[in-house]
LOZAZA-268509 format. One record per residue (C-alpha): residue number from 1; residue in one letter; chain; x, y, z. Coordinates in steps of 0.02 Angstrom, whole numbers. Layout:
<sites>
pos;code;unit;u;v;w
NUM;A;A;X;Y;Z
...
</sites>
This chain:
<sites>
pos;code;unit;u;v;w
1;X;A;-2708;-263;1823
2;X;A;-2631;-191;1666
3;X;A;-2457;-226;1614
4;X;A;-2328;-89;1686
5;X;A;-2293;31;1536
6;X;A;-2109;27;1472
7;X;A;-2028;165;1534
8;X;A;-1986;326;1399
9;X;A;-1847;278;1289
10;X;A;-1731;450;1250
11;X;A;-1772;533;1080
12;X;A;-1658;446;935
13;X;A;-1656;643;868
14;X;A;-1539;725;1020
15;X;A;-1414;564;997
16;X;A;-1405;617;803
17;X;A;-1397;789;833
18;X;A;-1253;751;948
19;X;A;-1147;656;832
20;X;A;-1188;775;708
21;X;A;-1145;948;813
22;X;A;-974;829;855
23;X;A;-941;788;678
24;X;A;-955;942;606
25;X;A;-837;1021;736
26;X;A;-721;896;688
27;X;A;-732;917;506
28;X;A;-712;1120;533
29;X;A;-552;1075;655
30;X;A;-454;965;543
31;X;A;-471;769;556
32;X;A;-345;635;509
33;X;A;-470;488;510
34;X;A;-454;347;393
35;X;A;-558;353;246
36;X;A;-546;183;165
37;X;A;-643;90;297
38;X;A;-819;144;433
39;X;A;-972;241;370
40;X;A;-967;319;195
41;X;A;-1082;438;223
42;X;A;-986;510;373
43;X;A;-822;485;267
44;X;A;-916;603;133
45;X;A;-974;728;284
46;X;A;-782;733;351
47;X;A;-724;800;180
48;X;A;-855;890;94
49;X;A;-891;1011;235
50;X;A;-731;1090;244
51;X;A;-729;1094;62
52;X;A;-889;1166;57
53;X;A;-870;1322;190
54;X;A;-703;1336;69
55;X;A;-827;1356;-78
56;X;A;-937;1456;-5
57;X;A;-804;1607;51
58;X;A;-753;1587;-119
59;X;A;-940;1605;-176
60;X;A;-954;1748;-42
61;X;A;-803;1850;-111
62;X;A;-858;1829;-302
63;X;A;-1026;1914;-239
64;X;A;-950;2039;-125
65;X;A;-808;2073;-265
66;X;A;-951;2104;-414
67;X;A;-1052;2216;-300
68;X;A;-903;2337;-266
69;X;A;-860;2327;-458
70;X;A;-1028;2351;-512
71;X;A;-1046;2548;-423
72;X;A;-931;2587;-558
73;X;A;-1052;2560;-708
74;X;A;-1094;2418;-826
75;X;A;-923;2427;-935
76;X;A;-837;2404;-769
77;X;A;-935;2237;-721
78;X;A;-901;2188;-904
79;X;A;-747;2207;-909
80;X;A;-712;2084;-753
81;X;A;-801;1941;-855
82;X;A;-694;1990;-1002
83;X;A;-545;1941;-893
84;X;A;-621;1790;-784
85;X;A;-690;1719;-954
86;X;A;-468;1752;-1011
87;X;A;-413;1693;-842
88;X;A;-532;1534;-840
89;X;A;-460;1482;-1053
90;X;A;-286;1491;-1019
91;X;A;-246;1490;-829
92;X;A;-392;1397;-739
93;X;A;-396;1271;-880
94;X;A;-232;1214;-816
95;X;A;-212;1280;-617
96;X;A;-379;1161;-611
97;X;A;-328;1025;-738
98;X;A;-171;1000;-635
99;X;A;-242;998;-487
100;X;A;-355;865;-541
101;X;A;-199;744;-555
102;X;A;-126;799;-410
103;X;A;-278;767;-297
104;X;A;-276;603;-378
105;X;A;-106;559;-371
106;X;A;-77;609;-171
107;X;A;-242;520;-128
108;X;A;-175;366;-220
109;X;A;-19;387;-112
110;X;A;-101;398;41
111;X;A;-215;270;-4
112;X;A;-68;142;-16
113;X;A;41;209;147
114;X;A;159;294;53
115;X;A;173;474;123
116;X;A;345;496;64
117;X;A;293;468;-140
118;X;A;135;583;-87
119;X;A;259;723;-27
120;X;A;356;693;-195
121;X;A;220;700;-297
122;X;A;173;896;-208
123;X;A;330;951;-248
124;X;A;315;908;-427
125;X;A;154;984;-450
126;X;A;205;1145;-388
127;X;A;357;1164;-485
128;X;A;268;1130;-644
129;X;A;137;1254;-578
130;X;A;275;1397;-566
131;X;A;348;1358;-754
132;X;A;150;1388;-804
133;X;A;115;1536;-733
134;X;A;260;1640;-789
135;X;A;223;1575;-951
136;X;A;46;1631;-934
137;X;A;75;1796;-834
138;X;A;220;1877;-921
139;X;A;162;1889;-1111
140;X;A;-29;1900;-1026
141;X;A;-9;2044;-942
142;X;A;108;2123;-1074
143;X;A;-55;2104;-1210
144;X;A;-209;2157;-1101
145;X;A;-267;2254;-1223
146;X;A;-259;2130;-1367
147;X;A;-329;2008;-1256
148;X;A;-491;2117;-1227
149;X;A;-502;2172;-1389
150;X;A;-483;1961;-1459
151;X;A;-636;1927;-1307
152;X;A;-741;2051;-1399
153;X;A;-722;2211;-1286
154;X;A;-769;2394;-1358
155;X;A;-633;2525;-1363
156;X;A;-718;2603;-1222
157;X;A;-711;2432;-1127
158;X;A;-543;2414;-1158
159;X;A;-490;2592;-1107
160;X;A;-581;2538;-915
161;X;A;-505;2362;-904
162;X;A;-345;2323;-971
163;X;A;-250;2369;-842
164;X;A;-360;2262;-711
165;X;A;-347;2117;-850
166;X;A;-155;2151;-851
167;X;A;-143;2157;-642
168;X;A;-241;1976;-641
169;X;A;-172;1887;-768
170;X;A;7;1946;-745
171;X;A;-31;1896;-552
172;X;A;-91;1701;-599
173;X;A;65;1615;-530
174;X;A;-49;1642;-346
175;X;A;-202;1567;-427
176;X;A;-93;1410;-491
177;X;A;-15;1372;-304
178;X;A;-189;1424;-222
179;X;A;-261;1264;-321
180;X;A;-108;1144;-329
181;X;A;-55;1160;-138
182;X;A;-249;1156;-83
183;X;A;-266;1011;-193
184;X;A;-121;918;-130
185;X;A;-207;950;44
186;X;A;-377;885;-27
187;X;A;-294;723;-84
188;X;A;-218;689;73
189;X;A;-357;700;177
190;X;A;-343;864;253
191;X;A;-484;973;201
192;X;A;-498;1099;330
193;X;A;-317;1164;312
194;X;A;-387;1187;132
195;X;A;-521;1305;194
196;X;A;-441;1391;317
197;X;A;-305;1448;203
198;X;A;-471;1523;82
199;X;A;-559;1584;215
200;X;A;-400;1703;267
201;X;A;-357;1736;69
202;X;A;-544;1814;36
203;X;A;-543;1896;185
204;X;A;-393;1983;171
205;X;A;-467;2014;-12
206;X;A;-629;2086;60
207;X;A;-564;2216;174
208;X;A;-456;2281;37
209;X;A;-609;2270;-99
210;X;A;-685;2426;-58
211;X;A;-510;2520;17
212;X;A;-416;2505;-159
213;X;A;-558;2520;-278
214;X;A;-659;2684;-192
215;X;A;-484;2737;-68
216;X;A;-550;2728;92
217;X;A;-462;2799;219
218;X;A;-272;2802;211
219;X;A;-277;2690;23
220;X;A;-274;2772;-154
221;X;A;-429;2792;-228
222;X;A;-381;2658;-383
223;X;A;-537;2591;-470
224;X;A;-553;2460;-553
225;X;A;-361;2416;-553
226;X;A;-383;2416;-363
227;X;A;-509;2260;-347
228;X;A;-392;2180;-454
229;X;A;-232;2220;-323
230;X;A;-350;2172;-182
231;X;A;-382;2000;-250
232;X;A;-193;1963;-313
233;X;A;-133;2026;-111
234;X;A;-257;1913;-52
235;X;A;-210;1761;-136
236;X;A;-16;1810;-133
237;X;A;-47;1780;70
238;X;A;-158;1638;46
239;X;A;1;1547;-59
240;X;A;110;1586;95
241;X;A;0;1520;219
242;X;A;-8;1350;107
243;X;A;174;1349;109
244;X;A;196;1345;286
245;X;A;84;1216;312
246;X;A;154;1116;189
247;X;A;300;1114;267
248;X;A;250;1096;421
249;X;A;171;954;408
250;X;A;47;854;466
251;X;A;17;653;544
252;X;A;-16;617;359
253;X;A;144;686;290
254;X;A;259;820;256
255;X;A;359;909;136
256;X;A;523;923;178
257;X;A;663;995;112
258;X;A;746;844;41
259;X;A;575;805;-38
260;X;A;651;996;-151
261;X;A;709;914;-309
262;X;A;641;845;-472
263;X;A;593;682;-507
264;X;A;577;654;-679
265;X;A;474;486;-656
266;X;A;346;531;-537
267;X;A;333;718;-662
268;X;A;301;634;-788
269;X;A;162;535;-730
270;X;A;80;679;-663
271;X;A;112;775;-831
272;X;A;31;628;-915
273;X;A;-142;624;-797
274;X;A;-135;835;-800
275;X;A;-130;807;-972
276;X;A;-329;753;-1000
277;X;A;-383;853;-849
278;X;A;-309;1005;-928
279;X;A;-388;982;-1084
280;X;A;-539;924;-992
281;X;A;-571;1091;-906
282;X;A;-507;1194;-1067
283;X;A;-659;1110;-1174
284;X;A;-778;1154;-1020
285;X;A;-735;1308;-993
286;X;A;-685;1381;-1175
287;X;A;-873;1358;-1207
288;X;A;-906;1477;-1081
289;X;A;-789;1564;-1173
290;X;A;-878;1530;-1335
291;X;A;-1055;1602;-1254
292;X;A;-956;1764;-1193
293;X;A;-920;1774;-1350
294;X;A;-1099;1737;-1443
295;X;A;-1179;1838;-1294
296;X;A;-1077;2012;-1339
297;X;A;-1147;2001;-1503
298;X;A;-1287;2094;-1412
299;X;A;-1191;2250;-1332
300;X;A;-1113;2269;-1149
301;X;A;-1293;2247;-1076
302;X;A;-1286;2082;-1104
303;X;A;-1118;2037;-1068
304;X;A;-1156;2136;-882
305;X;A;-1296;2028;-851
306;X;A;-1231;1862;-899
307;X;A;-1076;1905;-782
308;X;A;-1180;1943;-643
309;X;A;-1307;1832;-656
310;X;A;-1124;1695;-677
311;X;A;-1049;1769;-515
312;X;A;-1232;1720;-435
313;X;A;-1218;1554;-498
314;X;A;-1044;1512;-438
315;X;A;-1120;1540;-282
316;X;A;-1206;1365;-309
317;X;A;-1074;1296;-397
318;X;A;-937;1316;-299
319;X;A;-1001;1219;-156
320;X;A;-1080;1094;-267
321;X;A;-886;1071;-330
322;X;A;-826;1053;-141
323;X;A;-940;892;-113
324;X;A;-872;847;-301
325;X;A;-697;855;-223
326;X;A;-730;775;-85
327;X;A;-792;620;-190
328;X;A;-647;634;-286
329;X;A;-533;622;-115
330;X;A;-649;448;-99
331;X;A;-613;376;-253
332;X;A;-439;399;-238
333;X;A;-413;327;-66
334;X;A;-513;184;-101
335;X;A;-463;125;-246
336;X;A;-257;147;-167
337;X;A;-331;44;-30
338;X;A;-376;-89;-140
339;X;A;-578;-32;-102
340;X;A;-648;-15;-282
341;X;A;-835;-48;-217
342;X;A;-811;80;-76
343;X;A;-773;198;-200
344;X;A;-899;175;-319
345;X;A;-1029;173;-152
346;X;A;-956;337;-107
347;X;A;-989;415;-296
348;X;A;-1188;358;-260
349;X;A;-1207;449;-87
350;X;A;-1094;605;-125
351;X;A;-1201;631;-318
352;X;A;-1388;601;-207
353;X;A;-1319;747;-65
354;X;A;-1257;842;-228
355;X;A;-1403;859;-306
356;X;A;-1524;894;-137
357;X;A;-1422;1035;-129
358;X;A;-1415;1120;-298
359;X;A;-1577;1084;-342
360;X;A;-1639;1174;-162
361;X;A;-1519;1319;-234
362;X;A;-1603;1312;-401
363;X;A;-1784;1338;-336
364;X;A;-1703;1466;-247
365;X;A;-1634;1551;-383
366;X;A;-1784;1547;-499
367;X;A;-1927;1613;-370
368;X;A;-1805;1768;-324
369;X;A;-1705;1788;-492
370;X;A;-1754;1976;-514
371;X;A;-1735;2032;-318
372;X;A;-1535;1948;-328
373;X;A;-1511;2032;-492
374;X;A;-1566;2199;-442
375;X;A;-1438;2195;-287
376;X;A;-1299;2237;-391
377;X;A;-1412;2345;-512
378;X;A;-1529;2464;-575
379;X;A;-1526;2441;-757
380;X;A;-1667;2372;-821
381;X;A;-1605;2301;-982
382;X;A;-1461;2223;-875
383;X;A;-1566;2166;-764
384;X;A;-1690;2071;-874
385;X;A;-1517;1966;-969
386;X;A;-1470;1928;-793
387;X;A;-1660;1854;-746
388;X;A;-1644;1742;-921
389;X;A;-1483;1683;-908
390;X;A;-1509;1632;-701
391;X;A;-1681;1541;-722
392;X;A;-1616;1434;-882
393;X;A;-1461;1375;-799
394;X;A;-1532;1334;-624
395;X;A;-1664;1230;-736
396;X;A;-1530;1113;-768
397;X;A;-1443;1120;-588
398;X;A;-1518;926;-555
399;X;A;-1440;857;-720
400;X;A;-1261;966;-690
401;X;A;-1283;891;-501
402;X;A;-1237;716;-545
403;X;A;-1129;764;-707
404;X;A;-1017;855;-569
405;X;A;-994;722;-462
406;X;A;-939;571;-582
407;X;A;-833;686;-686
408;X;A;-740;711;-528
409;X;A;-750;550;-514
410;X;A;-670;493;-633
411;X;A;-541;611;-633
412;X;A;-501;556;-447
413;X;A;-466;383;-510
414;X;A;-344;461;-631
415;X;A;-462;436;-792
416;X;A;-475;615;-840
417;X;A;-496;544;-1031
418;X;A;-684;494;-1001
419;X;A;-747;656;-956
420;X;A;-614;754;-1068
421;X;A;-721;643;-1213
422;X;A;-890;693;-1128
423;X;A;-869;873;-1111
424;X;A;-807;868;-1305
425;X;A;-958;799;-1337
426;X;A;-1082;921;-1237
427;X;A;-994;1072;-1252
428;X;A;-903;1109;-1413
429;X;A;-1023;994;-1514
430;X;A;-1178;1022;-1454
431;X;A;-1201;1192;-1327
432;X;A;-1105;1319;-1447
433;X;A;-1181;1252;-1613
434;X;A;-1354;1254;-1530
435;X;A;-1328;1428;-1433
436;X;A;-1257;1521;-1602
437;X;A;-1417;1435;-1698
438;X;A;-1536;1473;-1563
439;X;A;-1447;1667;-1534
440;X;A;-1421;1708;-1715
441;X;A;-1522;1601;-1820
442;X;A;-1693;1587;-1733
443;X;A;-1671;1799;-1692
444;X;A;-1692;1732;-1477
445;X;A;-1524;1819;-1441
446;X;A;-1442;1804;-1272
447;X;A;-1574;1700;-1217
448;X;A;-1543;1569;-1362
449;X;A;-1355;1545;-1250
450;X;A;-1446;1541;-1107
451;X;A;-1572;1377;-1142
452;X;A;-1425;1289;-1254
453;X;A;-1317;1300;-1052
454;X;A;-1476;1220;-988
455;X;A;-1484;1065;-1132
456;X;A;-1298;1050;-1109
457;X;A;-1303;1031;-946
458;X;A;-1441;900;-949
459;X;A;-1353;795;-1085
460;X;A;-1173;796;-980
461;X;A;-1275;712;-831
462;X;A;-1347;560;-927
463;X;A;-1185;545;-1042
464;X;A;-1097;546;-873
465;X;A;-1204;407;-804
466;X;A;-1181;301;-938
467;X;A;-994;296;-942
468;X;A;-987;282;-745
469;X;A;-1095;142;-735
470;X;A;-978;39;-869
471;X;A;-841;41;-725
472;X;A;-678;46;-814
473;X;A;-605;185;-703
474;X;A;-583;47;-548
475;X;A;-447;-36;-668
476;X;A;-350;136;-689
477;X;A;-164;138;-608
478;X;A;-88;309;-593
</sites>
């Protein structure tokens, strides 16, 4: 008689499924799980989806936002990367830079027990915050004009934009306490407050997109100007939202009112890690600057299509920076937790999910570059800039995967030196003297810009590597 057959054992795929469906609703709901100790890669999935559905409303309104603009010609669309190349030099560079330290700093805190220092440390971050954007906003939005002409812009240009460039730079103080409050929330932990604040702020902006800027119904019919009050409303309710949750707290900690004063100390430390992250997005992003800059050499045209086919790739990007965050969140915790070879673990796993993703979103990208162009429009010549400059840079989506990841790496330990040196190195020295040569000197215009992104990109992921796998940023104190 044959042996009785074992009975059926259930499918291992409905038990992962399970945990999975369960995780992710927890991740979506808010979790206050401790992320120095259990499974990394569920530590990494706790954090990075939040921060990812964050990106990816922010990806979705940058989309929605350029295809409104972009009904009302190619100056129009221009004009709006005019200003987000101006707002990314002098107010992203430091919104981001400081919310780099502050991330770190509050994960550190938390890290070590201390919610009471972590609350400190918030407060400090958003005061300096405040003293940056008024001295951004004010003398920004009092020189639109100069500012458009110094990017480049064409009299006719000028005459469409200035007073949307005036409405969003004079409006940064919202963009500064949208990234230092969210990153204060980041560093603690709590992700999901972070996205649900977004989600609400680009909503808000999305209904009022297409009311301001075409006057739908009851609104003024106000152009350009009007995507540009959309998006400052938005954000302005987004900051208040942040507020009241930062105050009201949560099991990880709490600002509270005697946490409302200056500590000159604890300021100064921050000031000191802002410092290199500051300078560490200025370099990164002033060569985007720098390409704006090469690229207009070759009319409006080109500028339209490099902004549109930039909006498409923040679409990538900004998701690709949540799970960058969320790494950063990691290394922070870990290392105040006394956990340096947790961290480092959680820098592998976070950089191998990083780049499954944008590489999927590269393919993506390439097969279908001229169908996502041509949804925002029918130019041909605008068009065929956008196709060049989307393929080139989603060739080097693998390479910028990784470099991602360990720069925020790093700058969650507090180093934000290392990749302050490393972006010096692949931006200013290498990706605008090769895109001006390649543009100018070898007669390949825009597309010249396009393939230097592309060897930049490649040459911050190994650089990256190398300086991540030397290990110097367990030892940093903050």
């Amino acid at each position: 008689m044959p042996p009785p057959s074992p009975p059926p054992t259930p499918a291992p795929s409905r038990g992962l499924i399970a945990r999975l469906w369960a995780d992710l609703r927890l991740a979506v709901a808010g979790t206050h799980s401790d992320f120095t100790s259990g499974s990394i890669g569920r530590a990494i999935f706790l954090l990075s989806v939040p921060m990812i559905l964050e990106m990816l409303m922010e990806s979705l309104f940058a989309i929605c936002d350029i295809f409104f603009v972009s009904r009302l010609g190619p100056q129009a669309v221009a004009a709006v990367g005019l200003t987000d190349s101006l707002l990314t030099l002098f107010v992203f560079s430091t919104a981001v830079g400081l919310s780099m330290a502050t991330t770190a700093m509050v994960a550190r805190r938390i890290g070590e027990k201390k919610s009471e220092e972590a609350a400190t440390s918030a407060v400090q971050a958003i005061v300096i915050g405040t003293v940056l954007a008024l001295m951004v906003g004010i003398p920004g939005a009092l020189n639109a004009e100069r500012l458009l002409a110094m990017m480049g812009g064409s009299r006719e240009l000028i005459a469409v934009g200035a007073s949307y460039t005036a409405v969003m730079v004079g409006g940064s103080i919202t963009i500064y306490m949208l990234f230092l409050i969210n990153a204060v929330f980041r560093g603690a932990g709590d992700a999901a407050i972070a996205m649900r604040v977004l989600w609400i702020a680009n909503g808000i902006n999305l209904i009022l997109d297409p009311c301001l800027i075409f006057g739908l119904g009851p609104f003024p019919e106000m152009g350009l100007v009007g995507a540009a009050v959309a998006t400052t409303i938005g954000r302005g309710i987004g900051v208040l939202l942040q507020l009241w949750a930062l105050f009201r707290g949560s099991r990880r900690f709490a600002v509270t009112f005697d946490k409302l004063r200056i500590v000159p100390a604890v300021m100064k430390r921050l000031l000191r890690v802002s410092i290199g992250g500051i300078v560490q997005f200025a370099i990164a992003t002033s060569s985007w600057v720098g390409l704006v800059r090469i690229i207009a050499i070759f009319g409006d045209a080109a500028v339209a299509g490099y902004t549109l086919a930039l909006k498409l790739i923040i679409v990538a990007i900004l998701p690709s920076w949540g799970m960058s965050n969320a790494a950063a969140s990691l290394v922070g915790q870990n290392l105040g937790a006394g956990e340096p070879d947790r961290a480092e673990a959680s820098v592998w796993k976070a950089g191998f999910y990083n780049t499954v993703f944008l590489v999927s979103i590269g393919v993506f990208f390439i097969v279908f570059a001229r169908q996502l162009i041509g949804i925002f429009t029918d130019d041909p010549v605008v068009i065929g800039y956008g196709i060049d400059c989307l393929r080139f840079v989603s060739y080097g989506y693998g390479f910028y995967a990784w470099g991602m990841v360990l720069s925020q790496a790093f700058n969650g330990a507090g180093d934000t030196w290392t990749p302050t040196k490393i972006n010096l190195f692949c931006y200013w020295l290498f990706q605008i003297p090769v895109a001006y040569f390649l543009a100018v000197h070898f007669g390949m215009e825009a597309r010249g810009a396009f393939i230097a992104i592309t060897a930049s990109e490649g040459l911050l992921g190994l650089v990256s590597y190398l300086a991540f796998r030397r290990g110097r940023w367990k030892t940093r104190e903050i």
